[in-house]
C-alpha positions in Angstrom: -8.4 74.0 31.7 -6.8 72.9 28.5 -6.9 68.8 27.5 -4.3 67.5 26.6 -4.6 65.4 22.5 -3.7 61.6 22.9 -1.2 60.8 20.4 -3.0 58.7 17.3 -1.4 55.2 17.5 1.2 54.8 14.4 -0.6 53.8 11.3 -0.7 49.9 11.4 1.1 48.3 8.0 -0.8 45.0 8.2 2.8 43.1 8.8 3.4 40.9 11.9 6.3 41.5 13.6 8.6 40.2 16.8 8.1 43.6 18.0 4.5 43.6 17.2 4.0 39.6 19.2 6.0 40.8 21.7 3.2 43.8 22.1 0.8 41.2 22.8 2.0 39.9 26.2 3.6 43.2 27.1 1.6 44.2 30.1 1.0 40.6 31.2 3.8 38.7 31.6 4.5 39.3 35.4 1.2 38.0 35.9 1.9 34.8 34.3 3.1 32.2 36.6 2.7 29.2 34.5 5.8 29.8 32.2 8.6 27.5 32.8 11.6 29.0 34.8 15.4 27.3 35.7 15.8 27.2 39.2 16.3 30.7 39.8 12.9 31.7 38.4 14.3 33.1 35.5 12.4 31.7 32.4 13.8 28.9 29.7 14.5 29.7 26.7 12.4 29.3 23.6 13.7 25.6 22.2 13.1 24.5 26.4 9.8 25.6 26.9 8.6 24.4 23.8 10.4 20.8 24.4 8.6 21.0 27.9 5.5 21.6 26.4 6.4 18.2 24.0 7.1 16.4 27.1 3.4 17.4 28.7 1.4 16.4 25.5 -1.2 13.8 26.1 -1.3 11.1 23.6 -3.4 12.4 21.0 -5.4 9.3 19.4 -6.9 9.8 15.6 -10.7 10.7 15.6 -11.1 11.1 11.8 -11.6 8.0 9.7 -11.7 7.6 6.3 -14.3 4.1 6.2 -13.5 3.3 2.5 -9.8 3.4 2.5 -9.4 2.3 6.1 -7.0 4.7 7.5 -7.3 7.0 10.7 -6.5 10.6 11.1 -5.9 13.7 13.5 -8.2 16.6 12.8 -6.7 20.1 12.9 -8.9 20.5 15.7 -7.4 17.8 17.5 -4.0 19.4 17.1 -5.1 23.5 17.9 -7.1 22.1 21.0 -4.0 20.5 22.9 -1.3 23.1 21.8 -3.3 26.4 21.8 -3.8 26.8 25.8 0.2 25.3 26.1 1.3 27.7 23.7 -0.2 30.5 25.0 1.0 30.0 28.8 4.5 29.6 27.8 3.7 32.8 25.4 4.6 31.8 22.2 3.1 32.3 19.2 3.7 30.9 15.5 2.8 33.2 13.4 2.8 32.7 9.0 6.3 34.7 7.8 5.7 33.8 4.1 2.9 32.0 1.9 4.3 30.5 -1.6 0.9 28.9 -3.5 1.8 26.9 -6.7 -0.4 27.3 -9.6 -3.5 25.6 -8.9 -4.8 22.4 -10.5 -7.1 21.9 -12.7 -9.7 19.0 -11.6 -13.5 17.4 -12.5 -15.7 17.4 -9.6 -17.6 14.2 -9.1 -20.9 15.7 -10.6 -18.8 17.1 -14.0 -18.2 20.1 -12.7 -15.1 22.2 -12.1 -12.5 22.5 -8.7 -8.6 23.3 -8.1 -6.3 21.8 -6.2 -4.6 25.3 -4.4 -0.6 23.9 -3.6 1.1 26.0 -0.9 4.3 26.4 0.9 3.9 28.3 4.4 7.1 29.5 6.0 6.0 29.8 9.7 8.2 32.2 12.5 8.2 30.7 15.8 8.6 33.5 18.6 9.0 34.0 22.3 7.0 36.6 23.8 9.1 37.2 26.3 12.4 38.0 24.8 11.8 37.7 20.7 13.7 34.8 20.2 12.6 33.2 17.5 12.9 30.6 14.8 11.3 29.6 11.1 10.1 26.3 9.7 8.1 25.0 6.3 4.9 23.0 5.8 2.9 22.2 2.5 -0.9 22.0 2.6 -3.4 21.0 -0.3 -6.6 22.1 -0.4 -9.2 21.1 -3.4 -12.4 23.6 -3.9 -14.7 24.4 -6.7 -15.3 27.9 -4.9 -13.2 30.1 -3.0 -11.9 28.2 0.0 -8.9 25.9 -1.7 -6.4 28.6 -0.2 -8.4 28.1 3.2 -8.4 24.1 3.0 -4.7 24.2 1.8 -3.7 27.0 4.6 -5.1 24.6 7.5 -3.7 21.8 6.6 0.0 23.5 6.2 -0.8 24.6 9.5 -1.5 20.8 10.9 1.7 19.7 9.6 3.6 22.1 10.8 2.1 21.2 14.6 2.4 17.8 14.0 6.2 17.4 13.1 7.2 21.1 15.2 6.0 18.4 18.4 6.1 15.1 17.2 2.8 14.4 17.4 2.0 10.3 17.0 -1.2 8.9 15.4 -0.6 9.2 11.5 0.2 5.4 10.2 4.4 5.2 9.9 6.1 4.7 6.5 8.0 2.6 7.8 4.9 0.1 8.5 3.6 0.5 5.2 5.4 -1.5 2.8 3.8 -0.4 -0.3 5.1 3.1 0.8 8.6 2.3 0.1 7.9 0.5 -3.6 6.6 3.4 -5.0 8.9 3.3 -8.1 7.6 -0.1 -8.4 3.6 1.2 -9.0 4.9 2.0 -12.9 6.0 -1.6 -13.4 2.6 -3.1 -12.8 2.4 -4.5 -16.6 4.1 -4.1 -19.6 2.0 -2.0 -22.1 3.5 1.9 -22.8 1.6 4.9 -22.7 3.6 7.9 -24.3 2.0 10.6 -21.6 -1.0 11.1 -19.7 -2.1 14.5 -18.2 -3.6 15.3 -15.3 -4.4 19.1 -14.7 -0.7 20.5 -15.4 1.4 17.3 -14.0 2.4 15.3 -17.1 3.6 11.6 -16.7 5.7 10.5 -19.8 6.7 6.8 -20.6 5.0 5.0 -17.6 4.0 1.7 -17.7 0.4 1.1 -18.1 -1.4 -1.9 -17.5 -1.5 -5.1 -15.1 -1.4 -8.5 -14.8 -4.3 -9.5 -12.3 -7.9 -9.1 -14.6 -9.2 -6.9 -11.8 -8.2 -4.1 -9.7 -6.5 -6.0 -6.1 -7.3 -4.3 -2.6 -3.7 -3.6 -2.3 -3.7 -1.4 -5.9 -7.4 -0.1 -4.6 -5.3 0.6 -1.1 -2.5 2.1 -2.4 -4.8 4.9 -4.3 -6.2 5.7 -1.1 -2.6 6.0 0.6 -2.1 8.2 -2.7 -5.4 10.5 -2.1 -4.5 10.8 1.9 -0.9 11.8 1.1 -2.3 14.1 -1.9 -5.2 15.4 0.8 -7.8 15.0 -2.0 -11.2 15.1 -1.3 -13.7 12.4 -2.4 -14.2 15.2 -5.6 -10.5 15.4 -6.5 -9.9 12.1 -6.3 -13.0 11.4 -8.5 -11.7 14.4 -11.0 -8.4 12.4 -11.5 -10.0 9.0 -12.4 -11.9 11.0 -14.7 -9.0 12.9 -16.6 -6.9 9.6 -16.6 -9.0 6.8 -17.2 -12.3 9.0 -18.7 -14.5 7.3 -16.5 -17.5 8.7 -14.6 -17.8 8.3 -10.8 -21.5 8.1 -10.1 -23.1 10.8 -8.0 -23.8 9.3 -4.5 -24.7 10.5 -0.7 -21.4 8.5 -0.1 -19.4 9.4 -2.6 -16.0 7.3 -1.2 -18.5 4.2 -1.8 -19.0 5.2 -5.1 -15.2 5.7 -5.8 -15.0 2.1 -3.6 -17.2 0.4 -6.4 -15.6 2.4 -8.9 -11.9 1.2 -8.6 -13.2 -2.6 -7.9 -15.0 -2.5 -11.2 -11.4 -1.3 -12.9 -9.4 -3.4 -14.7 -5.6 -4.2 -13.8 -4.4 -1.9 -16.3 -6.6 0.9 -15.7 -6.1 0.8 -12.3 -2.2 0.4 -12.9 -2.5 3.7 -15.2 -4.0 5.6 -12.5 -1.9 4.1 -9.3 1.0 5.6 -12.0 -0.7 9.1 -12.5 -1.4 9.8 -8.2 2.5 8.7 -8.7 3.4 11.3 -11.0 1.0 13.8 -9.6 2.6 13.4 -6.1 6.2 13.5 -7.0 5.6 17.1 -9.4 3.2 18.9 -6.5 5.9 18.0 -3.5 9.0 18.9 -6.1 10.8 22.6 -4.7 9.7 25.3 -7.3 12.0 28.4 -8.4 12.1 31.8 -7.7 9.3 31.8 -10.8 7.0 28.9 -8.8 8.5 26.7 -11.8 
C-alpha cells in the first residue's frame, strides 16, 4: 500500500503577520467562551473587548521603590501579570511591527568603566485573533548596559509604556502634581554664570546657565535629578556616568550605590548641581526629540 508524502509546511520568513496571529487561535476559538460577545453571542469588536478588559483591571498599586529619590514604580512584571491572561482570553495579541534604536550613548559606569544608553522607538500592531482587526501605536524605552542587554532593558521598558498608556494604567506620580515638572525651562536659570557647551555622550547643551545661588545643592535640585534619572530610566551607573562627564566628579563605589550618588549631589555646590540639573535637561529634550528617516 503506497503512503501518501505530507506536504513540508511553507518555509517560515521570520516575519509576524495578522495571518500568521490569526494561525495561533485557529483551532481554538469555538472553545473559548470567555471572549466578550453583544447580545447575540456574536463577539465585540477589537476597540470593545479591549475597553472591557480596561474596565476589569484591578488597581495596580506600585511595588518598586526607588529609597533615595523617593518615588514609587510599577514593574513590567506588574503590568504582563494582569494583562497577559486578559489578553489572551479575549485573543489578542500585541505584537512589535517596527523597532527604530537611536545611536547609543556613550556613558562612565560608576567604577570608571564603560556603558550605553540603547534609545529605541517600538511601533507595536495590536490584533484581534478572531477577525484581524488590528491597530498600531509607539512607545520609547531606555535601557543603559555595559554588555549586551541595553537593547533588552530598553525593549522592556518600550513594552511597559506601551501597556501602561494602551490601558490607562494608574500608579506613576502625575505631572500635573509635580510642580517642578512644569518649570523645566526654569532648571537653566538657576544662577547667572554662562557655560559655552557641555557634552554629555553625543547630546550637546550650548549657552545654559550654570551655576546657583543657594551654597549647597537643595533637596528640591537633588529631587529634581532624580525625577530627571526616572524619566531618563537611568540606572544608578548612568546616572553616576553623567555626573562624571559634566561635573568630572567621581561617585564612590558602594553596595548602595543610589546612597552614594545621595551623598554625592548633597556634597555639590549650587552651581554644580545647577550645571548638571541643566545637562539631564538637555539630555532629555535631544533623546525624546523625533529623529529622520537617517535616525538624525
Amino acid at each position: 500500500m503506497a503512503t501518501r508524502k505530507a506536504a513540508a509546511p511553507p518555509e517560515d520568513d521570520g516575519l509576524v503577520t495578522i495571518d500568521k496571529v490569526k494561525a495561533i487561535f485557529a483551532g481554538d476559538i469555538a472553545a473559548v467562551d470567555s471572549v466578550y460577545t453583544d447580545p447575540d453571542g456574536k463577539p465585540l469588536g477589537l476597540v470593545a473587548r479591549l475597553a472591557k478588559i480596561k474596565a476589569d483591571l484591578p488597581v495596580i498599586d506600585p511595588e518598586g521603590t526607588n529609597k533615595w529619590f523617593n518615588y514609587k514604580f510599577i514593574k513590567n512584571t506588574q503590568v504582563l501579570g494582569v494583562l497577559r491572561p486578559r489578553l489572551a482570553k479575549q485573543l489578542v495579541m500585541i505584537v512589535p511591527e517596527t523597532v527604530d534604536e537611536r545611536e547609543p550613548i556613550p556613558l562612565k559606569t560608576q567604577k570608571g568603566g564603560d556603558s550605553l544608553m540603547t534609545r529605541m522607538t517600538v511601533t507595536w500592531r495590536v490584533v484581534d485573533g478572531i477577525n484581524g482587526e488590528s491597530f498600531t501605536g509607539q512607545s520609547v524605552g531606555y535601557g543603559d548596559d555595559s554588555g549586551d542587554k541595553g537593547a533588552n532593558k530598553a525593549y522592556t521598558a518600550a513594552q511597559k509604556n506601551f501597556l501602561i498608556r494602551l490601558f490607562e494604567i494608574g500608579g506613576e506620580p502625575d505631572i500635573e502634581e509635580d510642580e517642578s515638572t512644569d518649570k523645566r525651562s526654569k532648571a537653566r536659570e538657576a544662577g547667572s554664570e554662562r557655560v559655552s557647551a557641555v557634552v554629555v555622550g553625543d547630546a550637546t547643551i550650548e549657552g545654559v546657565e550654570r551655576g546657583g545661588k543657594a551654597s549647597k545643592a537643595t533637596e528640591a535640585q537633588m529631587a529634581r535629578v532624580g525625577q530627571y534619572a526616572r524619566d531618563l530610566q537611568l540606572d544608578s551607573d548612568a546616572l553616576s556616568g553623567v555626573i562624571l562627564k559634566v561635573l568630572e566628579k567621581d561617585v564612590p563605589a558602594s553596595d548602595e550605590p543610589w546612597q552614594a550618588i545621595k551623598v554625592t549631589l548633597e556634597n555639590l555646590t549650587g552651581k554644580q548641581i545647577g550645571a548638571l540639573i541643566a545637562a539631564l535637561d538637555d539630555l532629555y529634550q535631544s533623546t525624546s526629540a523625533p529623529t529622520d528617516e537617517n535616525g538624525e
